[in-house]
C-alpha positions, 0 to 999 in steps of 0.5 A, spaced: 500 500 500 504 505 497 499 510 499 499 509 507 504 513 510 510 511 516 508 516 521 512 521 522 517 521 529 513 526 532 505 522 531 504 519 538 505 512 537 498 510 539 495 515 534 498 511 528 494 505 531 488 508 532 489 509 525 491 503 522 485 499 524 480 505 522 484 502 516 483 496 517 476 495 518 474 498 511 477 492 508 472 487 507 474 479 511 474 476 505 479 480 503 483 478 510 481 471 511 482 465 506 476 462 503 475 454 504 471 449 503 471 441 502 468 438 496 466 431 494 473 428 493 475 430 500 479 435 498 480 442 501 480 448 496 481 455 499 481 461 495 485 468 497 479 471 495 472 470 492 472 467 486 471 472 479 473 468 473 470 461 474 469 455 469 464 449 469 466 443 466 458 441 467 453 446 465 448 444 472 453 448 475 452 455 471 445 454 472 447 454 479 451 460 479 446 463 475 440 461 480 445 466 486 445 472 481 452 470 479 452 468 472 457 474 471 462 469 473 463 464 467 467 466 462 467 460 458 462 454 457 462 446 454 460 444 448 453 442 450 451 448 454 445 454 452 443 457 460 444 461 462 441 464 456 448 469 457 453 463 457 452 462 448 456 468 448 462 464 452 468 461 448 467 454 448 472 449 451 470 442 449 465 437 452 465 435 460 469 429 459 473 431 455 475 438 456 481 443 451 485 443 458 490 448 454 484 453 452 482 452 460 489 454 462 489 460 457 483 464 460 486 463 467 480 462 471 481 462 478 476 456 480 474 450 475 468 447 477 467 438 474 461 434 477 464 428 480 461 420 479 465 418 473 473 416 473 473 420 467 471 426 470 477 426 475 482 425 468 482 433 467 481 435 474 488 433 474 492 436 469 488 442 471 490 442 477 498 440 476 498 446 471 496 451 478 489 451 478 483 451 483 478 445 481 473 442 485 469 437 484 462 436 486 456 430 486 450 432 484 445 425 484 439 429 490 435 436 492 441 434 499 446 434 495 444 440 490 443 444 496 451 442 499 453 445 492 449 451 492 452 452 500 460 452 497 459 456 491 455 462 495 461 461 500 467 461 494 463 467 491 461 471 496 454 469 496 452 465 501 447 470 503 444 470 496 444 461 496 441 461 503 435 465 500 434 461 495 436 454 499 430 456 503 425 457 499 427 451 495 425 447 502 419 451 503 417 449 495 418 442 496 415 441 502 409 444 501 408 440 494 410 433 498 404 435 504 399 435 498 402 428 497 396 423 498 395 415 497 396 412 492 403 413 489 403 411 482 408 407 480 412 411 475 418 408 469 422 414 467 425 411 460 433 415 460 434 411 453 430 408 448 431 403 445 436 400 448 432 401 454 435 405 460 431 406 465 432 411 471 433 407 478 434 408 485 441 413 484 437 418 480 435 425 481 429 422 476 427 417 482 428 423 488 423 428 484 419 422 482 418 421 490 417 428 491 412 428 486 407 424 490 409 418 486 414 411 486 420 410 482 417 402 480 425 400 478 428 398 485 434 398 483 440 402 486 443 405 481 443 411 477 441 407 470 439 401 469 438 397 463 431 393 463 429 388 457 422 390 455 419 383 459 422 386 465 418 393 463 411 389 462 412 385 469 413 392 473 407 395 469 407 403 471 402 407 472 405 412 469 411 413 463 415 418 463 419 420 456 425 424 457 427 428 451 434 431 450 441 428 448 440 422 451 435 420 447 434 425 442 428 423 438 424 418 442 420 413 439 413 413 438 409 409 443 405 406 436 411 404 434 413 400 440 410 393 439 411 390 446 408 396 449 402 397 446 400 392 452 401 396 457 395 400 461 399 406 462 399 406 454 392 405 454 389 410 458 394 416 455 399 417 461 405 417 457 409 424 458 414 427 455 419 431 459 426 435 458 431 431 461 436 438 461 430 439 467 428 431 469 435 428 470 439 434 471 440 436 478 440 445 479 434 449 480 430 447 475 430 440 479 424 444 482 420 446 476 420 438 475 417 435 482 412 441 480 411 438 473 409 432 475 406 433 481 401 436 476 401 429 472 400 425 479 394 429 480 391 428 474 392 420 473 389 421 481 383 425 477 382 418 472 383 412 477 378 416 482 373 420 480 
């Protein structure tokens, strides 16, 4: 600070001290105390300062940044990712697994944000990291985890207050919806994939919205993706087929031209919808606007079996 002045020999001693923490306390204490949070890998990540230049390898976390007011902060994007609507006009850096590590060192952010999961993922976490960059990694499968993710950014770029808001109105949505919740739970079959069949299961962020919902995910098990054969689908006979429409399954297959599946009851009384799987199966605060969508499907279907 060449502007703050030694004081002179004839300024008492105790006025200069005076003034030094008048001084001190106009800086704010992010400025003074580093900034840390743990992420999914265990691993502590400390800023000396509030993040300002941050690249997410995984789009959910610029909808996340976004939804904090933050969106200003993201100086590039993956391939894939169209929001915030702003984020189009961002330099491209390749797709989430397979990043453009050297594009990412040119743009110097301060902190690069990966979705844990996959052991792919962790492959550029580590060149970027022994290149000198900060990168954390967080799991995103459950509204639990979603808000622990949304609690550390808000600490990495001094919007903790702003993610506390907007936790807590997610909580409040959430259990307003799940009070409305009423016997009977529709079995409900989230198709990811089609038609080599993938189904959401018990892993899912599909499956904790489908619960939230009001309903049952009828795919017991653990995983986050499960391949059935069409006989296992006909066995599990939901009440409710969720089609989710995106990069997974870009052009889902008519259900008039799935043979097997005509036999389905579901199929017969037109409870077969299509959902966005940026906003079914993508975990951020679009995840809301889902449970509320298909809390309204619940609800009609409750209309139809109980008039």
């Amino acid at each position: 600070m060449p502007w703050l002045r030694i004081p002179s020999p004839g300024l008492p001693r105790l006025i200069w001290y005076l003034v030094l923490n008048l001084f001190l306390l106009q800086i704010p204490a992010s400025a003074l105390a580093t900034i840390s949070v743990t992420d999914d890998q265990g691993r502590q990540i400390s800023l000396d300062a509030p993040a300002t230049r941050i690249i997410a390898l995984y789009g959910a976390f610029n909808e996340i940044l976004a939804d904090l007011g933050r969106e200003d902060l993201l100086i590039a994007r993956t391939t894939t990712d169209d929001l915030p609507v702003s984020i189009k006009a961002k330099p491209s850096i390749g797709t989430h697994l397979r990043p453009n590590a050297e594009l990412i060192l040119g743009l110097a952010p301060d902190l690069v944000i990966q979705l844990g999961g996959r052991g792919e993922a962790m492959e550029p976490v580590r060149f970027l990291e022994d290149r000198g960059l900060k990168v954390a990694v967080f799991d995103l499968e459950n509204f639990q985890q979603l808000f622990s993710v949304m609690e550390r950014l808000g600490a990495l770029t001094a919007s903790t207050e702003q993610a506390a808001e907007r936790i807590a109105f997610m909580r409040s949505e959430l259990a307003r919806i799940e009070a409305g919740n009423k016997d009977p739970r529709p079995k409900i079959f989230f198709e990811a994939r089609y038609p080599t069949l993938l189904a959401a299961g018990q892993g899912s962020m599909a499956s904790e919205i489908i619960f939230r919902a009001g309903g049952e995910n009828c795919v017991a098990a653990p995983d986050k993706l499960v391949r059935l054969g069409e006989e296992e689908l006909l066995r599990l006979a939901p009440d409710i087929y969720l089609v989710q429409e995106g990069p997974m399954n870009p052009r889902p297959v008519p259900m008039a031209e799935r043979h097997l599946f005509r036999t389905l009851a579901c199929v017969n009384s037109g409870q077969v919808h299509t959902v966005d799987q940026k906003v079914f199966s993508r975990p951020g605060p679009r995840s809301l606007e889902a449970v509320r969508q298909l809390a309204t499907i619940i609800s009609n279907w409750k209309k139809e079996v109980r008039p």
